[in-house]
Kinemage of the C-alpha trace (Angstrom):
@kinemage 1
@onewidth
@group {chain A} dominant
@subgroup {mainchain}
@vectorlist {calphas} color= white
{ca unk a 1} P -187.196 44.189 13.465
{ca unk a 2} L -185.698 43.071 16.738
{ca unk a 3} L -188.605 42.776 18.024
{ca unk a 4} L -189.997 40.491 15.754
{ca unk a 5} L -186.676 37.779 16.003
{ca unk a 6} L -186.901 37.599 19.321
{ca unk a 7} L -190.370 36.778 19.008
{ca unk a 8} L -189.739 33.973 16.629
{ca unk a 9} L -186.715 32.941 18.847
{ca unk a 10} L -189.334 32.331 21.403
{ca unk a 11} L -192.002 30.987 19.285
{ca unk a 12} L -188.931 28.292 18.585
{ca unk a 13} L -188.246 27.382 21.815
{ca unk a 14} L -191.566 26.755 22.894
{ca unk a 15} L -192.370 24.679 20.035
{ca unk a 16} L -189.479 22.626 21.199
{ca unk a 17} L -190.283 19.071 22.842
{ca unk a 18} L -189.929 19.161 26.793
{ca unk a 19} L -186.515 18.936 27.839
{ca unk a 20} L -187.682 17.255 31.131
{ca unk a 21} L -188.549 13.777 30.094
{ca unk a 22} L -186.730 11.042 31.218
{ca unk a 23} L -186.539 7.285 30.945
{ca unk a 24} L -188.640 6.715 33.846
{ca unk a 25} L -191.861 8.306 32.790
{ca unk a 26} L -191.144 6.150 28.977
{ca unk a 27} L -191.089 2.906 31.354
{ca unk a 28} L -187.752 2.173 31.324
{ca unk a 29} L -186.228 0.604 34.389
{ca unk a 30} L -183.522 3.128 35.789
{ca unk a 31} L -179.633 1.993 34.511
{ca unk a 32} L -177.944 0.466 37.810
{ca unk a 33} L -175.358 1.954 40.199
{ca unk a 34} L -171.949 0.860 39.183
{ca unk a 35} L -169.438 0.033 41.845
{ca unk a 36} L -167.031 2.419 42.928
{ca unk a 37} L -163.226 0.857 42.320
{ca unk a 38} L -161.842 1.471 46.319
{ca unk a 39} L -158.404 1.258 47.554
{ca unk a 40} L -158.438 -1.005 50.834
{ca unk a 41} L -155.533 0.850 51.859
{ca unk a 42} L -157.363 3.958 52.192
{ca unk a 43} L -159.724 2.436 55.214
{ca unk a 44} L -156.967 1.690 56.825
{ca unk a 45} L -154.333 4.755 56.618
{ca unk a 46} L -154.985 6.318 60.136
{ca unk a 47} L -154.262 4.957 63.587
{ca unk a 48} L -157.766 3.491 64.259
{ca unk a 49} L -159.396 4.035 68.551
{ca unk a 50} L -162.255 1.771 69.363
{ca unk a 51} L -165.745 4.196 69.751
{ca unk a 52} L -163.467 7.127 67.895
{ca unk a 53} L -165.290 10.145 65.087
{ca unk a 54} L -163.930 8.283 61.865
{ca unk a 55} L -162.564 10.445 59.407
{ca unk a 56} L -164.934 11.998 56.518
{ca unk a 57} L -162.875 10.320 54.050
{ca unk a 58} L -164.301 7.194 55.264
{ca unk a 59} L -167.890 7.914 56.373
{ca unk a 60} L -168.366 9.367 52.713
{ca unk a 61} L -168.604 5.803 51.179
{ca unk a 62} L -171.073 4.356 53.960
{ca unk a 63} L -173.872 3.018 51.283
{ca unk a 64} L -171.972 2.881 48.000
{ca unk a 65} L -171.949 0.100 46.393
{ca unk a 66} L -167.921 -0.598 45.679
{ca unk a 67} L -165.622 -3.063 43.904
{ca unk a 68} L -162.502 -3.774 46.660
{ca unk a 69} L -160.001 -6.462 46.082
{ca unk a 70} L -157.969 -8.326 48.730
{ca unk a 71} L -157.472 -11.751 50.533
{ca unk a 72} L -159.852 -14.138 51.811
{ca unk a 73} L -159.533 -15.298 55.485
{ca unk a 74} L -163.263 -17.273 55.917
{ca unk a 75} L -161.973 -18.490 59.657
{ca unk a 76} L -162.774 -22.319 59.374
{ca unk a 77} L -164.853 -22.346 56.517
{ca unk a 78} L -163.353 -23.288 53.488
{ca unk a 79} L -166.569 -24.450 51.271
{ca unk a 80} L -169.696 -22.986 51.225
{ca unk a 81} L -168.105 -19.746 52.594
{ca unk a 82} L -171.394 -17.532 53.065
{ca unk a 83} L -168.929 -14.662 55.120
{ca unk a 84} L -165.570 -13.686 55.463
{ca unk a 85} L -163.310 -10.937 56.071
{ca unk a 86} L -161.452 -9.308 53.106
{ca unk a 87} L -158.120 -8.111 54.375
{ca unk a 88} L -155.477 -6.127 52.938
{ca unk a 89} L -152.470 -8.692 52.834
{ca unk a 90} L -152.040 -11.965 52.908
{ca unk a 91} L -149.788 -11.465 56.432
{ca unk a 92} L -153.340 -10.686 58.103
{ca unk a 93} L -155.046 -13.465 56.295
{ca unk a 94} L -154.570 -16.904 57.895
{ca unk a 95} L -150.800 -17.014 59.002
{ca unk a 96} L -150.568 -13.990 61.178
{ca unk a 97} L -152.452 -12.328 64.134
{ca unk a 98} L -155.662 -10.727 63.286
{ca unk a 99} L -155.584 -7.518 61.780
{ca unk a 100} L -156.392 -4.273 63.012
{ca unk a 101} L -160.037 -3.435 63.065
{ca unk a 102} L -160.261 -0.776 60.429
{ca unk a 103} L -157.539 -3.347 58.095
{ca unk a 104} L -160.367 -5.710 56.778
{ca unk a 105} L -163.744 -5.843 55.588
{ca unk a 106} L -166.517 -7.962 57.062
{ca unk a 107} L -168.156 -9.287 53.937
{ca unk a 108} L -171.110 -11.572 54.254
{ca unk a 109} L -172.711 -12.688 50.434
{ca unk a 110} L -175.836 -12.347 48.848
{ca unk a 111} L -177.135 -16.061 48.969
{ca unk a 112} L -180.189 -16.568 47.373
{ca unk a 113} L -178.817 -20.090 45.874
{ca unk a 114} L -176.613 -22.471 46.570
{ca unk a 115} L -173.939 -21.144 43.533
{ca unk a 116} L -173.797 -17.873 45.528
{ca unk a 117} L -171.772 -19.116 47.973
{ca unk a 118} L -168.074 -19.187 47.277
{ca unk a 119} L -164.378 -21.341 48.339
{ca unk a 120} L -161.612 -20.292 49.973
{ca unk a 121} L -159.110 -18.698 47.372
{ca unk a 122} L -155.480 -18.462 48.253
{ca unk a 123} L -155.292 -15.979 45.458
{ca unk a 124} L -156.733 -12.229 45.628
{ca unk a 125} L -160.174 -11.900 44.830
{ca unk a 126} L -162.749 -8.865 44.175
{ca unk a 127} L -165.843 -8.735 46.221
{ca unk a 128} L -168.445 -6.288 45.496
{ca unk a 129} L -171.272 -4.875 47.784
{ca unk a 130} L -172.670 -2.084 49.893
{ca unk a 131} L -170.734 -0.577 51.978
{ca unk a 132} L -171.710 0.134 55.507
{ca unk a 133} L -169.612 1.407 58.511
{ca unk a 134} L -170.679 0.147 61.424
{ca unk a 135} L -169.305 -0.561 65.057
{ca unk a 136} L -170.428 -3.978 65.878
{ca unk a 137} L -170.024 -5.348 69.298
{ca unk a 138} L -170.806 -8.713 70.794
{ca unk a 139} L -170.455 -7.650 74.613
{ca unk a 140} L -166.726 -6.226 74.711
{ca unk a 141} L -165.687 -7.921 71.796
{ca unk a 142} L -165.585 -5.660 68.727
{ca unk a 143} L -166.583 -7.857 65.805
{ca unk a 144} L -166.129 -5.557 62.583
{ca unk a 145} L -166.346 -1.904 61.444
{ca unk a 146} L -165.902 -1.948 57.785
{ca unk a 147} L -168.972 -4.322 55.992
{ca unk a 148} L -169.803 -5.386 52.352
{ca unk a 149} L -173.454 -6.611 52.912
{ca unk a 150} L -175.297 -7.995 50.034
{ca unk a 151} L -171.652 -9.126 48.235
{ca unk a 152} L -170.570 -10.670 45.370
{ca unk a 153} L -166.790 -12.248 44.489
{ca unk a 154} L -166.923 -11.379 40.867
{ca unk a 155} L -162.760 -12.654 40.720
């Protein structure tokens, strides 16, 4: 008798569909990443050393695509602003010195038309994009560490 249920338990389960379809073999295009929501102040919470091991808190979103909000500071440009940095405060954006290197974001847009580009906004705005750390260097001038490549200001 026990026998015989466990053989019709198994005769069941194999006459089961295939739990290992998915939506890519039906055609379906796979559902796209949602950014992560990230806390600026997080990038910046640790006394920052030029050429320095950055902390695994940090490398551990290098690729995400994330949602950050801050300030605009786009240097000169103030219409057709293709890149900017995205800093924490509004102290660091235009009236003060420049902030510390691991205090802003390097963001440069995803222009494939001329709508993608953005204005200057007194006001805080979202950007989102891929994040990528990244020492960059022009000679002895560091020019970023944080970057949103490939951005959007969605606010």
């Amino acid at each position: 008798m026990i026998y015989r249920m466990r053989f019709v338990t198994l005769l069941a389960l194999l006459a089961l569909p295939g739990c290992e379809r998915s939506n890519a073999h039906a055609g379906a295009p796979p559902a796209p990443e949602a950014p992560a929501e990230i806390d600026m102040l997080e990038f910046g919470n640790f006394e920052y050393v030029e050429r320095m091991k950055l902390p695994d808190h940090i490398l551990r979103w290098n690729g995400k695509l994330v949602r950050a909000t801050g300030y605009m500071n786009p240097g000169r440009q103030v219409l057709k602003v293709k890149e900017f940095e995205l800093v924490m405060n509004k102290n660091t954006c235009c009236y003060g010195s420049r902030p510390k290197m691991n205090h802003f974001f390097q963001v440069e847009l995803l222009v494939k038309k001329k709508e993608d580009l953005t204005v200057f906004s007194s006001e805080p705005i979202t950007v989102t994009g891929r994040f990528v750390v990244e020492e960059t260097w022009d000679g002895d001038w560091q020019l970023g560490l944080y970057w949103l490549k490939d951005a959007k200001v969605v606010k």
